[in-house]
N, C-alpha and C positions, 0 to 999 in steps of 0.2 A: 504494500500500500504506500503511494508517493505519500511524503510530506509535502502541508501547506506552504508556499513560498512566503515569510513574512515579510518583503518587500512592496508589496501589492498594496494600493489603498481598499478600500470598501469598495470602491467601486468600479474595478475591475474584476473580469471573471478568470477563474481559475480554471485551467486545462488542464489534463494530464500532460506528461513531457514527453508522453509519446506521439502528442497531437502538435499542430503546425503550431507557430508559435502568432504574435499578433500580426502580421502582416503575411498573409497565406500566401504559400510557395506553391510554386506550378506543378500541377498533380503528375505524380510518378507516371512515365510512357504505360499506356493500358491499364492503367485505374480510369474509373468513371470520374466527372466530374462533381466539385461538391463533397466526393467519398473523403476520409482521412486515409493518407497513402500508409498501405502495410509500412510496419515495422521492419527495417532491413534486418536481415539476420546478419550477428555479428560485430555490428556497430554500436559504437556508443549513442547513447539517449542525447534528445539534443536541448538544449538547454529553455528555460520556460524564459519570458520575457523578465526584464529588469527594468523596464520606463526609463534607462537613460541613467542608472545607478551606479553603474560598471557592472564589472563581473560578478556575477556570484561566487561565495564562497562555503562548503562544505561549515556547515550548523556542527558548532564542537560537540562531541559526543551522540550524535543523531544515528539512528539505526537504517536500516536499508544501505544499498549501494548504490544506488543512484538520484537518488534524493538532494535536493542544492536548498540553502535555502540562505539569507545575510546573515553576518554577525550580527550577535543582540547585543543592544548597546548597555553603556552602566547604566542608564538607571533600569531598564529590563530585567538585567542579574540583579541586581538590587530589589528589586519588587519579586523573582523566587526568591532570594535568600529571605525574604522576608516569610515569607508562604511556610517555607521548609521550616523556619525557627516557631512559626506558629504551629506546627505538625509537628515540634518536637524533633525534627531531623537537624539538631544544632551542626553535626559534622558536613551535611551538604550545604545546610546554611553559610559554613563560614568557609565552604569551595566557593561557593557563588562570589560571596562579598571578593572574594579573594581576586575573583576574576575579574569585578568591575573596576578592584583598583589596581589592577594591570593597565588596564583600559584607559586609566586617567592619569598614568602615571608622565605622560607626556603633556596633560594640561598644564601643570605645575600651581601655578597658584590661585590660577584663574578658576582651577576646581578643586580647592583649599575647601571650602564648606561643605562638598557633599563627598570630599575624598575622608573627611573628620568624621561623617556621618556613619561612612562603610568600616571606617576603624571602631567607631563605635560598637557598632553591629557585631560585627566580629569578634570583639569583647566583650560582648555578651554570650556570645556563642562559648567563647573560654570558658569563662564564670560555669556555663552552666555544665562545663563539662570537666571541673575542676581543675583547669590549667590556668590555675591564678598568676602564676610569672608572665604564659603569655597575654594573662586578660593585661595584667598592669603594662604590656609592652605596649598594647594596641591604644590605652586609657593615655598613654602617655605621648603617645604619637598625634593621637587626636587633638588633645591640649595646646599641645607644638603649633597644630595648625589656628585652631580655633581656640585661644585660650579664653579660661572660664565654664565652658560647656558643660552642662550641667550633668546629664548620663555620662559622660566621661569620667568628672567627678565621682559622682556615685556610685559607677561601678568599679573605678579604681581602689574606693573606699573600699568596699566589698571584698575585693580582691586581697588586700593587706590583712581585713582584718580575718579573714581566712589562713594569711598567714601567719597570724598573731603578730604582725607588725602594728602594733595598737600605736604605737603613736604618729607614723603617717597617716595611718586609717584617721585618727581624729583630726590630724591635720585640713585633710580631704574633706571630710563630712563638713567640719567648720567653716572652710572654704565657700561649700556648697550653700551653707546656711546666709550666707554674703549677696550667694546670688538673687537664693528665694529663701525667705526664713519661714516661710510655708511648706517646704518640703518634709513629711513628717518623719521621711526615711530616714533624714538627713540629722534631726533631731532624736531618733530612738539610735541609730549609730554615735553620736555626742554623748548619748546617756550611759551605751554599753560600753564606750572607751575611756569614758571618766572611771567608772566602776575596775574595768580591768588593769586601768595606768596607777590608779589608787591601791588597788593590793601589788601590782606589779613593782613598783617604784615608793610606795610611803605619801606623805602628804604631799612632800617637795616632786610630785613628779609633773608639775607642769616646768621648771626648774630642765630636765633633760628633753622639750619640747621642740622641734624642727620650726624656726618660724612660719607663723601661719600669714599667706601673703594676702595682700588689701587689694581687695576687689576693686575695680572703676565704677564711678557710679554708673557709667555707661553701659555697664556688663550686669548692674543691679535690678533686672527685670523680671517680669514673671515668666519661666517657662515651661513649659508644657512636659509633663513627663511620663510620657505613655508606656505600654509595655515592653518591652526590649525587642529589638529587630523592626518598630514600629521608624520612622523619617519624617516624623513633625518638626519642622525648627522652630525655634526659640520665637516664640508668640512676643510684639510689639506691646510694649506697654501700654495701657489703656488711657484713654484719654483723662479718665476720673481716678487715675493709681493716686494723687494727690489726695484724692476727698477718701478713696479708700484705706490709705495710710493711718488718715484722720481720727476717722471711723474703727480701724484696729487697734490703735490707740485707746481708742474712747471705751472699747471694749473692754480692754485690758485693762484698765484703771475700773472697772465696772467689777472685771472678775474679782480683784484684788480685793476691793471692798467688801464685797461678798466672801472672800477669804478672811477678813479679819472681824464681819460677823460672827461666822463659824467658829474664832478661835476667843472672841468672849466670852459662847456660848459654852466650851468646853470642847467644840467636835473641832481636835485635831485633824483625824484622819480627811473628813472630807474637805477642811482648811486645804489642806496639801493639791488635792482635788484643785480646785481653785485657783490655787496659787501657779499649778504648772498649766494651766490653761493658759491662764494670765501671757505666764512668761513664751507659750509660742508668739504671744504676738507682739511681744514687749518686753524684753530682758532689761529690767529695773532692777537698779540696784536696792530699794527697801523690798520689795516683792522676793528676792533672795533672798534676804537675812530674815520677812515674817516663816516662809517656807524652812527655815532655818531652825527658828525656833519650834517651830511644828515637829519637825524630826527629833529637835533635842528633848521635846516631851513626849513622844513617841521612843524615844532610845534608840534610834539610828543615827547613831552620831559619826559614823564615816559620811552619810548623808548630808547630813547636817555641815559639817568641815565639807564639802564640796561647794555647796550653796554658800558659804560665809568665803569661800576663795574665788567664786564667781565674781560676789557682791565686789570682793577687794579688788578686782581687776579692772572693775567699772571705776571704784573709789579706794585708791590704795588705804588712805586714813579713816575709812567708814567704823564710830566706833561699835555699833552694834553689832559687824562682820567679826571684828577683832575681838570684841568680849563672847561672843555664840560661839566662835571658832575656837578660843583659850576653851569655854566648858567642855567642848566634846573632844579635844584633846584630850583634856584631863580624863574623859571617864575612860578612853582609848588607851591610855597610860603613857602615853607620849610627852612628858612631865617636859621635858626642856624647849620642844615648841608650844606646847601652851603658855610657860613663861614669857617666851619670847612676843609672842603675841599681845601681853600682858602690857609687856613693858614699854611694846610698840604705842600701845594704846596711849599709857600714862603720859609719853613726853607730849601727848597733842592737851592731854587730861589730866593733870598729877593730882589733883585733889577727887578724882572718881572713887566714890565709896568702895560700890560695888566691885570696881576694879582692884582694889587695894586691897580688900577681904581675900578674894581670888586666889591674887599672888599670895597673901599670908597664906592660905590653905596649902598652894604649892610648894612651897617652901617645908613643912613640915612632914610633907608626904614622901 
């Protein structure tokens, strides 16, 4: 059975290539006229029309022997590999990608955004087939081109933190939070790699931390982040992102409020509730340290010391940060940086009661 020629628009008809082609050739001596001349025996099939494309070239990997049909162009391979990654066929997926960016490897830069797109692709394909070295080669190729890209990002994040590289992984995640601080991924990987650098490393392990590099505001948009092997780019920011800012703000200081209801009322736990709503959409530095004390009457005080070192990044001399984070050292047993925090505190406060009880407790501990 010939293949379809995909050169052909809609609106031309399709012949077998054993029939004349579009300008009919003068009927073989002793055929009738009108007839399609036999098939010589022997000879090669003659080729179906091209409208002026050049020549045909053999469809890579197409079955039959005499079948012709054009190279499929990238974005073609691009839209199977995508097909394939949705069928779960990750390995043909990331032949396809492979081969559109062969295809574009002579644009150069002029297909810099959709050569970034197929790298991405393709690293997803890694990811899901556990070649996290090659996911982070492809994550990081892409970047190269399109830096900021948000799936590049976060599946580079993916990648490391698979390899227990926790603290580029937070790097990445963080990064990505820069771009959209709406991405929830983006934020449950921040929470998993505070957690893991914190028993990894001690309190001080923002301290062995890879700088985390500052976004453009230009690169700070909303973008679209559909399922992997999908080619949505990076969605324009909306005309009302201002009044929607506003608006998430306003939110934020709404939840918060409703968080320090809850914590007069007694109900820590759903305080907490509140408070991390809040901070999607608004990382405030008092919104830390109330979330702070939440955990410290809760008795999660590694918690607790997370949020009060949040707070202090936002305001190195916050004294509420510095005295929540001295108690749940203390109950941690971590006796010389709770001091230190203490004492951090006093030179802004030297007459702070509470403060100065504190230290005296430490001292005899």
């Amino acid at each position: 059975m010939a293949l379809r020629d995909s050169s052909h628009s809609a609106g031309h008809s399709l012949t077998p290539p054993w029939q004349p082609a579009a300008q009919p050739l003068p009927p073989a001596a002793g055929s009738q006229r009108g007839a399609p001349a036999p098939r010589p025996a022997g000879r090669g099939v003659a080729p179906p029309p091209h409208s002026g494309r050049g020549p045909a070239r053999s469809r890579p990997g197409a079955g039959g022997s005499g079948a012709m049909a054009a190279e499929p162009s990238a974005s073609s391979l691009r839209r199977a590999g995508n097909e394939e990654f949705r069928r779960g066929q990750y390995g043909p997926a990331a032949v396809l990608y492979t081969r559109a960016l062969v295809l574009l490897e002579a644009a150069g830069e002029a297909a810099a955004a959709e050569r970034s797109v197929l790298l991405a692709n393709r690293a997803a394909c890694r990811l899901k087939e556990g070649a996290c070295d090659l996911c982070v080669a492809d994550c990081s190729s892409a970047l190269a081109l399109v830096p900021f890209a948000i799936k590049p990002l976060l599946r580079r994040a993916a990648a490391y933190e698979a390899l227990e590289r926790y603290a580029l992984a937070y790097v990445d995640y963080k990064t990505a939070l820069q771009v959209d601080c709406a991405v929830q991924a983006a934020h449950d990987g921040v929470n998993r790699m505070t957690k893991a650098l914190l028993e990894k490393d001690g309190v001080n392990w923002r301290q062995k931390l890879p700088p985390i590099p500052t976004v453009p505001i230009s690169a700070q948009t909303r973008w679209s982040v559909p399922s992997a092997g999908a080619n949505t780019p990076p969605a324009a920011a909306p005309q009302g992102e201002a009044d929607q800012i506003a608006a998430g703000t306003e939110r934020a200081r709404t939840l918060k409020e409703e968080g320090n209801e809850l914590v007069k009322k007694g109900n820590h736990k759903k305080a907490v509730e509140k408070y991390s709503e809040s901070l999607k959409l608004s990382q405030e530095c008092a919104t830390y340290t109330n979330r702070a004390l939440c955990y410290l009457t809760l008795q999660q005080y590694k918690e607790a010391v997370q949020d009060c070192t949040e707070a202090l990044r936002l305001d190195p001399k916050n004294i509420k940060a510095l005295y929540r984070r001295a108690q749940a050292l203390k109950e941690l047993k971590d006796y010389k940086s709770s001091i230190a925090d203490i004492k951090s505190l006093l030179k802004t406060e030297p007459k702070n009661t509470a403060a100065l009880r504190l230290l005296q407790e430490l001292n005899t501990a």
